[in-house]
N, C-alpha and C positions, 0 to 999 in steps of 0.2 A: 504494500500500500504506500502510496505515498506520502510527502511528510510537507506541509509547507509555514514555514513560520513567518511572521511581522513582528518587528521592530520598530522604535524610536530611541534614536537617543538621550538620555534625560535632558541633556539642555534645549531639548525640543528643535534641534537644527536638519535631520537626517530624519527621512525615515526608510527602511530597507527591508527587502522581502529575499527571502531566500527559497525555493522549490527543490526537491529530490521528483524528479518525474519520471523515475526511470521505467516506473511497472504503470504509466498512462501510457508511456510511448511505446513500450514494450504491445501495450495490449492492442493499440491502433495499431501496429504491426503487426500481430496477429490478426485481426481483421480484415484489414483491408491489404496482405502482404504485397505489401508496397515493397519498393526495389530500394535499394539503401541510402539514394539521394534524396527520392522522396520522403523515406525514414525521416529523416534528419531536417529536412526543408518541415515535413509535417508539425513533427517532434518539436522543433522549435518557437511555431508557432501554437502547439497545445499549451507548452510551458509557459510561455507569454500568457497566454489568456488565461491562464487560472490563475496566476498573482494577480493578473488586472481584475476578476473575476470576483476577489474577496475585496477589493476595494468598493465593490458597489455598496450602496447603503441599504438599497430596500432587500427581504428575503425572497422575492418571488422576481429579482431585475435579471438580466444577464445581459454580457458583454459579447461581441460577437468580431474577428479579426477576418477577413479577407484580403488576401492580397491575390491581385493577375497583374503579372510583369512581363505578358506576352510570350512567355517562353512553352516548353514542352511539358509542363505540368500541370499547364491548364489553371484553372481558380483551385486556389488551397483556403480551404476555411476551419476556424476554430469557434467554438459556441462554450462561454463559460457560465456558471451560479455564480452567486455569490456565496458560495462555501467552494469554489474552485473547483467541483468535476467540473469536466470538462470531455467536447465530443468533436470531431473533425473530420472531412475526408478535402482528397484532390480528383481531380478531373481525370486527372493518369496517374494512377499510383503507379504505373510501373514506366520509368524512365532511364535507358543507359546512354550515359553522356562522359565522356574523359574526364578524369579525377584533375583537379586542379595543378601545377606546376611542384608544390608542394608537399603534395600527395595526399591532400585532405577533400573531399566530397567539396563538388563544384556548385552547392546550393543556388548560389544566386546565376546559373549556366542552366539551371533546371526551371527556374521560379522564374527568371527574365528580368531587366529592370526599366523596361520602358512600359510603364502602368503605374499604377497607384496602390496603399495600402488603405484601409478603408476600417474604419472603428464604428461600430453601432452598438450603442449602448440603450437594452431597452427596459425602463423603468417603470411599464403601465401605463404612461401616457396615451392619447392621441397618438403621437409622431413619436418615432423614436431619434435620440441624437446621433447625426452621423456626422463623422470627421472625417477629413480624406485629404492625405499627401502623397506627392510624385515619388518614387521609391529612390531610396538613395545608395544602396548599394545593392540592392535585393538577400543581403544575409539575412535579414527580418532585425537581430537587434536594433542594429545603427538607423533601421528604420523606424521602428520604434521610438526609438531616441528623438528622431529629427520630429517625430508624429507630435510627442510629448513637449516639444520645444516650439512649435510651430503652433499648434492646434490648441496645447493647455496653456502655453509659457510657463513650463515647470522646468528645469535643470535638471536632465534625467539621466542618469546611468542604468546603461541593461548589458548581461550578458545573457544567453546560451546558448546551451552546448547538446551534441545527441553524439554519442559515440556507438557506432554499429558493427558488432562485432563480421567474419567472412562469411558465417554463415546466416547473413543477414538480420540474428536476434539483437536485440541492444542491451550494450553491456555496462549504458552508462549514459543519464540524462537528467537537467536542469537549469535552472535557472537563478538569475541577479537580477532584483531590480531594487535604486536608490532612489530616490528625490530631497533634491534640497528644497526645504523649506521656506516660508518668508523671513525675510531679516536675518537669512544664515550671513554670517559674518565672513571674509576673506579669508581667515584663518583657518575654517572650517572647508573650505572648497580647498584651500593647499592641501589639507591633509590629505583629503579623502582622493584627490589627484595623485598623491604619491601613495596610497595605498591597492588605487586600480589597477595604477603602471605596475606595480610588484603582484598582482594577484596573480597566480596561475591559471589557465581555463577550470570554467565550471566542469569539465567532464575529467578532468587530471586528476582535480581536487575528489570527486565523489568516487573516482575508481582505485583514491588511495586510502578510498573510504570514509572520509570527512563528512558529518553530520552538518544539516541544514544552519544549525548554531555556530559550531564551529565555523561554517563556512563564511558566516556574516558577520562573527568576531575579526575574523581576518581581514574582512571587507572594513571594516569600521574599526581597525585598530587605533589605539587611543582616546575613543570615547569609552563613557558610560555608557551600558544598553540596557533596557526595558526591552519583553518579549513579550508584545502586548495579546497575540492572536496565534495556535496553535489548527491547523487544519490537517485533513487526512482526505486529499483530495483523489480521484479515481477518476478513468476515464467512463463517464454514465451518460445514456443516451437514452432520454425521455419518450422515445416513438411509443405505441402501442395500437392496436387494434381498432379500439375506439377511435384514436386521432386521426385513421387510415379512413374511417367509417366518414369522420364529422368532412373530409377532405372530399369523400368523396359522394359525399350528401351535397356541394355544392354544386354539381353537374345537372344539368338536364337532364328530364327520363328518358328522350331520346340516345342522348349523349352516352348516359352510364348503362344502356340496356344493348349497347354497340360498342364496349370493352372489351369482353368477354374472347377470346381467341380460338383456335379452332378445337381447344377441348375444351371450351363452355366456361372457361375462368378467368379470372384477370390474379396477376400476379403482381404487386408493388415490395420493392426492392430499398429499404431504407437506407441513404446515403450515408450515413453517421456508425450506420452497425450492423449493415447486411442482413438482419432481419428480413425475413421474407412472409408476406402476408396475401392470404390466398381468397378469393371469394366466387364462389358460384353464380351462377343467373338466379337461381332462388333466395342468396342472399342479397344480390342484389335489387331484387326484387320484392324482397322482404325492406331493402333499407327506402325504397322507395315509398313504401305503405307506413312507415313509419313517420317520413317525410309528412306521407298526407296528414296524417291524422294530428300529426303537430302542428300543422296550418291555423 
């Protein structure tokens, strides 16, 4: 399970999120066995969204990341709570493209960078809030970052990381994310600048087994830390029967009575968790008469 904690500093300058995602990413791999670049483009963008996820204030909000950068991966989406599950898929999970110069997964070669990433946060309202910036390197952090800077004007630090092991399982994923506060003093942005430069990646740190805590004391060395908020977030995907039902009570009788395929059923395929949901002509027939009598 996974582990995600929040922080603040006590002199109220910092606040910082630390994520262990390695069995959300692990599980969306299972799923949707996605090819290793996708893994990690995914992965990266699950971990994002569930620290973003528990920032929300209401219980029933969620936070939602898409990015399309043009490339061969098609739109990659994350959908979080405000307790951080979190749910995702891409357009082509399965993508083989040359490993970077490096020899590290060519994410932003997969994701593209000529598109936008796109924030919708949805609280109940009417409308929900959407933000949207041009991608700036397509790794997803640094995009993040510039989102946070552009969009909130908050001074954002993010990392992560998806380490996938040959045989495509992963063996190692997470996340960083800071904000400086109002009225953080200059003092406070030097430190925490010399503390980045020196951090090791998020995926070094957890495969040398370093807890979410640990990981954010090293992040924030030199302050005091308060750990205000403990989560045990999972990758959970809200579809169900009914929701399939109410989706498809929106149709004409016409419409939903010429679904059906040449063994008499229609088959809906949910994007978030390959559940597959099956209905006859008699049920849909049945959802139709239900329809009436609701009128």
């Amino acid at each position: 399970m996974g582990k995600l904690i929040r922080c603040l500093t006590t002199d109220a300058t910092v606040m910082a999120m630390v994520v262990d995602s390695t069995d959300i990413v692990s599980k969306a791999e299972q799923i949707h066995q996605s090819s290793a670049v996708i893994t990690a483009a995914q992965g990266r963008l699950l971990t994002a969204a569930s620290m973003m996820g528990v920032m929300l204030k209401g219980r029933n909000d969620t936070v939602t990341l898409k990015i399309n950068g043009g490339g061969p991966s098609g739109v990659v989406m994350a959908v979080a709570d405000s307790e951080g599950n979190v749910r995702g898929y891409a357009t082509q999970p399965i993508v083989e493209i040359p490993l970077k110069p490096n020899g590290k997964l060519d994410v932003s070669g997969a994701l593209g960078t000529d598109g936008f990433l796109y924030v919708l946060r949805d609280t109940g309202g009417k409308e929900p809030y959407i933000g949207c910036v041009p991608l700036v390197t397509g790794e997803i952090a640094e995009d993040l970052t510039a989102y946070y800077a552009q969009s909130e004007q908050t001074p954002t630090v993010c990392a992560l990381g998806v380490l996938v092991n040959p045989d495509l399982t992963v063996k190692a994923a997470g996340g960083l994310l800071l904000q400086l506060l109002p009225f953080c003093p200059e003092s406070v942005i030097d430190r925490i600048e010399k503390n980045i430069a020196s951090l090791p990646p998020m995926t070094v740190m957890l495969n040398e087994g370093l807890t979410p805590e640990e990981i954010v004391r090293k992040a924030l060395d030199g302050f005091e830390v308060d750990i205000l908020d403990e989560y045990e977030p999972t990758y959970r995907c809200n579809c169900s029967r009914d929701r399939v039902e109410h989706a498809l009570s929106t149709l004409k009788a016409d419409e939903l009575l010429s679904l059906p395929n040449e063994t008499g059923v229609v088959e809906t395929t949910c994007q978030f968790c390959d559940a597959v949901y099956t209905f006859t002509k008699e049920d849909l027939q049945e959802l139709l008469k239900k329809n009436s009598e609701n009128l």
